[in-house]
N, C-alpha and C positions, 0 to 999 in steps of 0.2 A: 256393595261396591259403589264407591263414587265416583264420577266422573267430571273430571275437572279438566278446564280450559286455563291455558298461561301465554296470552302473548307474547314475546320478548322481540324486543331490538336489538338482543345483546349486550345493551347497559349495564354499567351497576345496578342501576335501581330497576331494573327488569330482573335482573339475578335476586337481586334483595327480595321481591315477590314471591319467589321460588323459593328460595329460603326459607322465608314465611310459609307458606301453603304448604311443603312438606312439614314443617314442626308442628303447626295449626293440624296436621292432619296426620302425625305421629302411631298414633292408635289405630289407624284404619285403612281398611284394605280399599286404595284407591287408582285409577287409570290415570294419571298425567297427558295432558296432549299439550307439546309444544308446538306453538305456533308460528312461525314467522313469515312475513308477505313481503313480497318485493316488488316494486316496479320502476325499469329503467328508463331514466329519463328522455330515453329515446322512440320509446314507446309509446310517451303519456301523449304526442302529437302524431306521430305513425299509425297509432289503431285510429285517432281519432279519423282517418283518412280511410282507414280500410287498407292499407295500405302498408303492411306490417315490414319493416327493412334489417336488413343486418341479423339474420335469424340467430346468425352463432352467439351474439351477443348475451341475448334471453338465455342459453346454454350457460353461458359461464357464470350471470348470476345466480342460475338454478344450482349449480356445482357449488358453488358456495357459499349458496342459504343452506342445503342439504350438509354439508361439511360441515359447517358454526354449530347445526342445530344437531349432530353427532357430537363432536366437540363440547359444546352444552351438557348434553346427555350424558357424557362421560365425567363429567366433572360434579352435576349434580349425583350420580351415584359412588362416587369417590368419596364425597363430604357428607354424603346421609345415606348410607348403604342401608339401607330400610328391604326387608325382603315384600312388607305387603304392598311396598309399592312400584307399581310399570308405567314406564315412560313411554311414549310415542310419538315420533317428531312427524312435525307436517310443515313442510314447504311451499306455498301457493304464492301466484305470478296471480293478483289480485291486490282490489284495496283491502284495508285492515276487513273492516266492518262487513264486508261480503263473506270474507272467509271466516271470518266470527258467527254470522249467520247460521250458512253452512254446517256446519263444526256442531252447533248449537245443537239446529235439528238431527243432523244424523245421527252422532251419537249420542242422544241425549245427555247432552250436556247438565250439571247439577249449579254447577258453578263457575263465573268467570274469576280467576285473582289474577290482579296486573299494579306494576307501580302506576304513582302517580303523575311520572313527570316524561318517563319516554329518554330520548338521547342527550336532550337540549342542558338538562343537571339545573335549571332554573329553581335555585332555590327559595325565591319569594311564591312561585307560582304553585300551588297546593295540587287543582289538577288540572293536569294539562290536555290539552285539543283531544289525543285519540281516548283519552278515559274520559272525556265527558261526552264523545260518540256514543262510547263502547255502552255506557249507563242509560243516555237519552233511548238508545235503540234497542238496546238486547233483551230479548224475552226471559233472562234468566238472572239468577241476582247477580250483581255484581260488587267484587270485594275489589277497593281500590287501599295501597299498601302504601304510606311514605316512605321519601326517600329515606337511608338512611336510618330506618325506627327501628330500635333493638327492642328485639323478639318478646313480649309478655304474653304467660299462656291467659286467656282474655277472660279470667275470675268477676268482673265486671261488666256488663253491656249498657250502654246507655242509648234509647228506645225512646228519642221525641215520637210525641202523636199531638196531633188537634180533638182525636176521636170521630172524627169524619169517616172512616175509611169500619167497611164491612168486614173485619179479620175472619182467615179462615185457616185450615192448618196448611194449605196447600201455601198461601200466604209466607207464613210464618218458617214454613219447614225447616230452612236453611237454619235461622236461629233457632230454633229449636234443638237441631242438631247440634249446632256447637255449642249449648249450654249445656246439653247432657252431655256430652265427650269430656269437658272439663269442669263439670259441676259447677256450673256459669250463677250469679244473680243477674236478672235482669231489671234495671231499673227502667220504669217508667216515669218519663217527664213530661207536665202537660202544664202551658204557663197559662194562668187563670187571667177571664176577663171581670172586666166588668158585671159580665153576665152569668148567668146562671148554665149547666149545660142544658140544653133541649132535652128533650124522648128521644132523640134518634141517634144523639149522642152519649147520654147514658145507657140506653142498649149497646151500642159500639162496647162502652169500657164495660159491660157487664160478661159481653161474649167473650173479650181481649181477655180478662181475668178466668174467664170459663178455660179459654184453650191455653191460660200460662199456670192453672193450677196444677199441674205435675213437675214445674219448677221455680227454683225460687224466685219470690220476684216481689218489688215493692214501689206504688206509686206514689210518683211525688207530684205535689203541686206548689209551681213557683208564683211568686205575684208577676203581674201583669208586666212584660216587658219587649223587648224585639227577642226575635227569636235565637238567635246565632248569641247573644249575649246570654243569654238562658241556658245554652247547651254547652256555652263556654264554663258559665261558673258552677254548673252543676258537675261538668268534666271532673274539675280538678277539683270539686268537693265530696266525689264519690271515688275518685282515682280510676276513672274508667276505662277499660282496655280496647273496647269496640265501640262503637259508633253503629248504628243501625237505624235508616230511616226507610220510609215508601214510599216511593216516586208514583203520582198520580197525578191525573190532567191538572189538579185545582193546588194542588199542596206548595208548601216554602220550598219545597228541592226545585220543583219542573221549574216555579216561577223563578227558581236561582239561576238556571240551566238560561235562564233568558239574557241574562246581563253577558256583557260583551265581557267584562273582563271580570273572571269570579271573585278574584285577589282584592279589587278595588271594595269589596264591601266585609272584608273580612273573617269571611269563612276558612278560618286556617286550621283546620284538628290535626293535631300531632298523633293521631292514633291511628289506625284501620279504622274503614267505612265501608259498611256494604250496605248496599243501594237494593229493596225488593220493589221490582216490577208489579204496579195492581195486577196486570193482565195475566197474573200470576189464574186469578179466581175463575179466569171464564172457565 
C-alpha cells in the first residue's frame, strides 16, 4: 500500500496533479491524502498578537476547505472510480509546509505529487514558491506535475548525476517503483569533463549500476556542457517521460533552488520531475 500526499488549492493545475498520480498509480493499491491549508488574513496579524479575534470567522473557512475538499473527493472518484484506491481529505488552519510536515511523519508518507504553479496559472513560471518549499524541505521525494502535461505512462526516465552522491536503495526507492509498475528504462546522464572520474566516483557509478541491475537502464555520457542544456537535449533525444534528480547540499538542483527567480536561467521541462531528498540515506 502506498501512501501518497496531494496538496491542492483547488486549481486546475492542482487537479491536473490528481489526475496524474491516480493514472501514474493505476495498478496499485494506494491511501490518497488530500490536503488543503487555509489561513485568514485576519489571523496572519491577530495570532501574531496572541490575540486571536473574530473566532466565527476561522469557522467558516474551516466549512469550506472541508466542503471543496469533499467536493474534490467526489469528483476524483467520479472520473477514475479505481476501487484500489482511498481518499482522505485533510483540512488544516496552518501554513502549507507545516502541515506537509506533519502529514509526512504521521502517516508515513511515500510520496508528495503536486502541480507546478499553484492558483497564479503563471505560465512562463515552471515552479512556483510553495513547490520549491515543498522540495527544498520535505523529507520525502517529491513529484512536481506541469501545468497542463497530458498524461504519458513514463516508459522513459531521465536520471542526471555528477556521480557524487553514495546511492542506496532506500535512495532510489520511489524510482524504482515506478520503473517496475510500468517497465520504465532509465537513462542515465552524466556530462563529461575534462577530467577523468576519481575512485570515489567510479565507485558511486559502480554501486548506481549494482542497484539499477534488475531494471533497464542505460548510461550515457554527453561532452562537456552547462547542465540544464545537457538535460534539455538529452530530453528530446531520448523522448523522456520523467525527470529524476537528488537534491543534496552541494548539487545543480539545491544550488538552483538559490536563484531568486528559477525561470530567469532556464530550467523549463515539460515533463514530471521528482526531486529525491539525500537525507533519504541516513
Amino acid at each position: 500500500m502506498k501512501n501518497i500526499l496531494i496538496p491542492t488549492d483547488f486549481s486546475d493545475n492542482a487537479y491536473g496533479a490528481i489526475s496524474y498520480a491516480v493514472r501514474l498509480l493505476k495498478s496499485e493499491d494506494c491511501t490518497f491524502y488530500l490536503l488543503h491549508t487555509y489561513t485568514p488574513a485576519i489571523y496572519q496579524s491577530e495570532y501574531l498578537l496572541h490575540s486571536p479575534g473574530q473566532l466565527g470567522l476561522g469557522d467558516i473557512y474551516r466549512t469550506d476547505s472541508e466542503k471543496r475538499l469533499e467536493e474534490l473527493k467526489s469528483k476524483i472518484v467520479t472520473d477514475y472510480n479505481n476501487p484500489k484506491h482511498n481518499f482522505i481529505t485533510y483540512s488544516a488552519f496552518s501554513v502549507l509546509m507545516e502541515a506537509i510536515d506533519e502529514l509526512v511523519e504521521s502517516k508515513k508518507i511515500d510520496l508528495i505529487i503536486m502541480g507546478t504553479q499553484g492558483a497564479t496559472g503563471a505560465k512562463e513560471i515552471f515552479l512556483g514558491s510553495s513547490t520549491v518549499h515543498t522540495i527544498k524541505r520535505a523529507k520525502c521525494p517529491v513529484l512536481a506535475i506541469p501545468f497542463n502535461y497530458n498524461f504519458e505512462i513514463p516508459k522513459k526516465i531521465l536520471f542526471p548525476t555528477d556521480y557524487e552522491i553514495d546511492y542506496s536503495l532506500a535512495l532510489l526507492k520511489e524510482v524504482l517503483f515506478i520503473s517496475a509498475i510500468h517497465r520504465s528504462t532509465i537513462d542515465i546522464m552524466h556530462v563529461c569533463t575534462s577530467y577523468e572520474l576519481n575512485d570515489k566516483e567510479i565507485r558511486n557509478k559502480s554501486k548506481l549500476a549494482d542497484l539499477l541491475s534488475g531494471t533497464k537502464h542505460k548510461f550515457h555520457e554527453l561532452p562537456d556542457q552547462g547542465i540544464i542544456e545537457a538535460i534539455n537535449s538529452i530530453q528530446l533525444e531520448q523522448h523522456s517521460q520523467l525527470l529524476v534528480m537528488v537534491k543534496n547540499k552541494h548539487s545543480f538542483l539545491e544550488n538552483l533552488f538559490l536563484k531568486p527567480v528559477i525561470n530567469q536561467i532556464g530550467f523549463h521541462t515539460s515533463i514530471p520531475f521528482l526531486v529525491l531528498p539525500y537525507q533519504l540515506l541516513g
